[in-house]
Each structure stands twice: as C-alpha cells, then as structure tokens.
TIRO-2110 file (N, C-alpha, C; in Angstrom, 1 decimal):
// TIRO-2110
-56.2, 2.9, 3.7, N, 1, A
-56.8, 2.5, 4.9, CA, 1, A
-57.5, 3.7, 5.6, C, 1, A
-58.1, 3.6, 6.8, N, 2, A
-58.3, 4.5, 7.4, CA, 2, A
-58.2, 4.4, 9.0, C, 2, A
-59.3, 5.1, 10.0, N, 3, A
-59.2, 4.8, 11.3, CA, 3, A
-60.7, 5.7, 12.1, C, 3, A
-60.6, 5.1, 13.0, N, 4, A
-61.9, 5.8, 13.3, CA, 4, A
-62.0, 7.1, 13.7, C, 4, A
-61.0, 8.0, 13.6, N, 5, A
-60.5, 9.6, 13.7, CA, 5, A
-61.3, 10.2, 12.5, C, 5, A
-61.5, 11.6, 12.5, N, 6, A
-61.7, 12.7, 11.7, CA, 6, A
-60.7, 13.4, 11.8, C, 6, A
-60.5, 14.4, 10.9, N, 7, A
-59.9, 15.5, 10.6, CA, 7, A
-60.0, 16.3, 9.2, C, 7, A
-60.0, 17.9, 9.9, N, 8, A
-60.2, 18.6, 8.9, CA, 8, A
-59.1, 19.1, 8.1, C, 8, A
-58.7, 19.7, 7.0, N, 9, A
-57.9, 20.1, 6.2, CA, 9, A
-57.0, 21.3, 6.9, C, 9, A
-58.1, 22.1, 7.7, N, 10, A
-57.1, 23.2, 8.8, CA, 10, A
-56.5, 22.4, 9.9, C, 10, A
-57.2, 21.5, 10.5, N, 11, A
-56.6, 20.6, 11.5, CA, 11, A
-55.1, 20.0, 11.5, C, 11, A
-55.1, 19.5, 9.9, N, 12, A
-53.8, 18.8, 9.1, CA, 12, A
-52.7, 20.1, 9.3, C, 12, A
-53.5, 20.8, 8.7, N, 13, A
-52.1, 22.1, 8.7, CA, 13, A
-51.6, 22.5, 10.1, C, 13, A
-52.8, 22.7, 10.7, N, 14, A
-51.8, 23.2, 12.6, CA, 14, A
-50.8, 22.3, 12.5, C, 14, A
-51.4, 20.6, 12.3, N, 15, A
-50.5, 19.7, 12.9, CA, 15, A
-48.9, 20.1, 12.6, C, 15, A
-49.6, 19.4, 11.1, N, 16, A
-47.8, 19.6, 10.2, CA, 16, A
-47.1, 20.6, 11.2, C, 16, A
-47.8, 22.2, 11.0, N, 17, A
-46.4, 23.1, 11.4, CA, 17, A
-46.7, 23.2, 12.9, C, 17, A
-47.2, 22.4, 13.8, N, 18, A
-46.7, 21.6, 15.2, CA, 18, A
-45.4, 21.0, 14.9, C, 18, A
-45.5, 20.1, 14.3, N, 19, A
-44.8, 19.2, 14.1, CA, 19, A
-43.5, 19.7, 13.8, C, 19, A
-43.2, 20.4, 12.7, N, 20, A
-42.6, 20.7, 12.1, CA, 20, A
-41.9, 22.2, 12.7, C, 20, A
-42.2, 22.3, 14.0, N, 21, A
-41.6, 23.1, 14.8, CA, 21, A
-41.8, 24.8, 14.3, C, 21, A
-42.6, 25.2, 13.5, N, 22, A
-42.9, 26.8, 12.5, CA, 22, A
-43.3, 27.5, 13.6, C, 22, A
-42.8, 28.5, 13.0, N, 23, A
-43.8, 29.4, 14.0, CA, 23, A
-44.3, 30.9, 13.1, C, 23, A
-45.1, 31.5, 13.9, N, 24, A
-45.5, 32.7, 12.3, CA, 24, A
-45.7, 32.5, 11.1, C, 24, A
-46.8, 31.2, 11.0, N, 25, A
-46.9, 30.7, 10.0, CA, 25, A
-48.6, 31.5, 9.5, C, 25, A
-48.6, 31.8, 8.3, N, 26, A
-49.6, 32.4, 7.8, CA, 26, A
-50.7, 31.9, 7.4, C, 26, A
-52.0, 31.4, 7.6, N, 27, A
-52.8, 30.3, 6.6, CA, 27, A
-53.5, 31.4, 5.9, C, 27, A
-53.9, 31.0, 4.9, N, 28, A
-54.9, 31.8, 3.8, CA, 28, A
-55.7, 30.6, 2.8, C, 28, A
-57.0, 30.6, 3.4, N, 29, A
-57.9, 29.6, 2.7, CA, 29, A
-58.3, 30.3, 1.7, C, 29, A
-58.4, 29.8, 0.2, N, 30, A
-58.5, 30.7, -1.1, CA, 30, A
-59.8, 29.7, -1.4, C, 30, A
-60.5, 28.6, -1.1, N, 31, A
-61.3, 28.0, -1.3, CA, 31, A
-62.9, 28.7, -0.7, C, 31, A
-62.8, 30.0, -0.1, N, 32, A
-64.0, 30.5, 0.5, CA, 32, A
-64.7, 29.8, 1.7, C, 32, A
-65.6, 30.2, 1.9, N, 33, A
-66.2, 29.4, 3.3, CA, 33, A
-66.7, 28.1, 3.3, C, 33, A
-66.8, 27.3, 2.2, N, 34, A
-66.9, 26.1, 2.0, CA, 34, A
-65.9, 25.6, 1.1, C, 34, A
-65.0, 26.0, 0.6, N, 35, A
-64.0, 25.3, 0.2, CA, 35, A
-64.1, 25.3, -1.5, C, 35, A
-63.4, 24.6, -1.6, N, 36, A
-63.4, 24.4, -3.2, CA, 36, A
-64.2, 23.3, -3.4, C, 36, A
-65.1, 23.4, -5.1, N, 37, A
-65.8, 22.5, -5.3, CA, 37, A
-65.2, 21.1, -5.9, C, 37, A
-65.8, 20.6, -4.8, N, 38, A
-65.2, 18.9, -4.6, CA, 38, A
-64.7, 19.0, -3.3, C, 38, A
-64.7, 19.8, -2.6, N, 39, A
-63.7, 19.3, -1.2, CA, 39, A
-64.6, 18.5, -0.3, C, 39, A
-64.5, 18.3, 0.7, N, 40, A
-65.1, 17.4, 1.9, CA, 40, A
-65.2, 18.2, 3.0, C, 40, A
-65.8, 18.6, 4.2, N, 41, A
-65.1, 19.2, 4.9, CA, 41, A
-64.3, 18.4, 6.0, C, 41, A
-64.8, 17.5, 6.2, N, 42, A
-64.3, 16.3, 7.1, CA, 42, A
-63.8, 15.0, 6.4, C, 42, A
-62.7, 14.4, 6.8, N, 43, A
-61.8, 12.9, 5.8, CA, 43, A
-62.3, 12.1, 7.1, C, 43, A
-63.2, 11.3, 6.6, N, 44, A
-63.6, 10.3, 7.4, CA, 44, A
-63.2, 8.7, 6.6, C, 44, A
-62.5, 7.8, 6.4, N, 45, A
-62.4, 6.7, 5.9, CA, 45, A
-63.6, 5.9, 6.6, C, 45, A
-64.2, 4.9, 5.8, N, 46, A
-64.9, 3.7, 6.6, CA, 46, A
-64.1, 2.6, 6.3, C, 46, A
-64.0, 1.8, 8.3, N, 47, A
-62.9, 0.5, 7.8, CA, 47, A
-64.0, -0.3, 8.3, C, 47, A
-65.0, -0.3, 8.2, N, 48, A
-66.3, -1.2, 8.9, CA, 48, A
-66.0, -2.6, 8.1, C, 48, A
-65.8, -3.1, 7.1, N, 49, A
-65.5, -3.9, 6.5, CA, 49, A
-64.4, -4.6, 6.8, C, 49, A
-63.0, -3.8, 7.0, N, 50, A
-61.9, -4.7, 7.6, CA, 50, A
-62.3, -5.1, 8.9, C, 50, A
-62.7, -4.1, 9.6, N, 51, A
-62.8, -4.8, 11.5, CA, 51, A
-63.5, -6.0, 11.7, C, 51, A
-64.9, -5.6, 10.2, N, 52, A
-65.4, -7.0, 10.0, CA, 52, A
-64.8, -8.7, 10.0, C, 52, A
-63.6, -7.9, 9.6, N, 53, A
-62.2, -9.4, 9.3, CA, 53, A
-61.2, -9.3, 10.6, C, 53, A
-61.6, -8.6, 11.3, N, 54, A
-60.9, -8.4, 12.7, CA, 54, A
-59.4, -7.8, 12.3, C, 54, A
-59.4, -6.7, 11.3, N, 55, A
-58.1, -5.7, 11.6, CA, 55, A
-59.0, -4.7, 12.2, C, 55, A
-58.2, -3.8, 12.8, N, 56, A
-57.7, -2.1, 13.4, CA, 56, A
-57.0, -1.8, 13.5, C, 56, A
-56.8, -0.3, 13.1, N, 57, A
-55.8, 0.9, 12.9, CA, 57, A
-54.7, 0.5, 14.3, C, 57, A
-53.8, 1.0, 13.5, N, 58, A
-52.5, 0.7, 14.4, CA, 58, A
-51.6, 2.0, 15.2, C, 58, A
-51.9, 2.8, 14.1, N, 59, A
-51.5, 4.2, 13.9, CA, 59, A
-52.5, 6.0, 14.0, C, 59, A
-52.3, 6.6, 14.6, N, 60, A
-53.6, 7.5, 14.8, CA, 60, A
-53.2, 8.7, 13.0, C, 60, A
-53.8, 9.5, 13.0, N, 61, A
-54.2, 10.2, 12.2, CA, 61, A
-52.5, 11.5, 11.9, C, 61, A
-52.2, 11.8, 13.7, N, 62, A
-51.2, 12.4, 14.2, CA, 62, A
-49.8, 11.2, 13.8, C, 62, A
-49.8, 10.4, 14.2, N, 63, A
-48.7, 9.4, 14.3, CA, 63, A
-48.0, 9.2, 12.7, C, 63, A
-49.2, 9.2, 12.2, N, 64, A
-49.4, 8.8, 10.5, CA, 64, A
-48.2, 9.8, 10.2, C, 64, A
-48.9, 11.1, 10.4, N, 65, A
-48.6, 12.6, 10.0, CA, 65, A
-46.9, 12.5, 10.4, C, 65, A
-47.0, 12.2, 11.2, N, 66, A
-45.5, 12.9, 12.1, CA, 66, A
-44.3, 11.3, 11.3, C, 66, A
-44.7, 10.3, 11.4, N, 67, A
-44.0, 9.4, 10.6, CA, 67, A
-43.4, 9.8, 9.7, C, 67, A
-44.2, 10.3, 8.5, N, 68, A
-44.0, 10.8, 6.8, CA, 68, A
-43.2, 11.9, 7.2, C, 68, A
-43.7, 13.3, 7.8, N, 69, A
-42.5, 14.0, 8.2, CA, 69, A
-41.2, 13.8, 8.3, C, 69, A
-41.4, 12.9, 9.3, N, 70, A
-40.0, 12.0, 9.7, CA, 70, A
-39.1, 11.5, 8.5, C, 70, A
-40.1, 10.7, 8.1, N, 71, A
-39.2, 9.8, 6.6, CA, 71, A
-39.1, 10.9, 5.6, C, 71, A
-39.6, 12.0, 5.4, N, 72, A
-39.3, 12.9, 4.1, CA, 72, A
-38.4, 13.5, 4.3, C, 72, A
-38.0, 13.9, 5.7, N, 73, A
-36.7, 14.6, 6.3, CA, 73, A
-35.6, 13.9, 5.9, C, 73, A
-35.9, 12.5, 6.2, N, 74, A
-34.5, 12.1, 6.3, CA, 74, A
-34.2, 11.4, 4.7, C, 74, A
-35.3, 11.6, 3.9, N, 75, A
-35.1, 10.8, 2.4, CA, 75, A
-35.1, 12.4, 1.7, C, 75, A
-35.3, 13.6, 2.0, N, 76, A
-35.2, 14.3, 1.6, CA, 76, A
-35.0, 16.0, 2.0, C, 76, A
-33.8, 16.0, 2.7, N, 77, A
-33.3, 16.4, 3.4, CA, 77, A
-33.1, 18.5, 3.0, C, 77, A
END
C-alpha cells in the first residue's frame, strides 16, 4: 500500500534511531551523491486508484515505522 507522505532513505534512518532511542549514531552513505544505481531518491507510493474505491491510509509513514519496531522487539528480542 502506500499513503500520501514522502520520505527519503536518510529521513527513515533519523527516524528508526529516533525511535529507537540511539544516540551517536554514525551514518555513512557509500552510495555517493546520488545513490546507488537503481535507487529513488524519494518512496512515493500512488494509492490514486484505491481512494478511487474510497479507501485511505490509516497509518502515517512514522506510525508504520515505529509499529514494526515495536513488534520486532517484542517477537525478537
């Protein structure tokens, strides 16, 4: 599915180690200034088709993130 949010691949990573309470966390992009070939710079899903059928996102991009967190902790501790 998707939602009508963006986000970037660095964006993801603040969150996670937001989330995940880190601190002095190091990033190192090895992909160069545009990334590796095939990346995206932006994850944009289109749900133009479902809203068409009258669903929408229920969950934000953050909520999503912090969920899985949640459930990996506790299924994999």
């Amino acid at each position: 599915m998707g939602s009508k949010e963006t986000i970037t691949a660095e964006e993801i990573g603040f969150l996670v180690v937001s989330l995940l309470g880190l601190e002095d966390v190091k990033y190192e992009f090895t992909g160069g200034r545009t990334g590796w070939l095939g990346d995206i710079p932006i994850m944009l899903l289109s749900i133009e088709k479902l809203k068409r059928l009258g669903w929408k996102p229920e969950y934000s991009i953050e909520k999503s993130i912090k969920d899985t967190i949640n459930w990996l902790k506790t299924y994999f501790p």
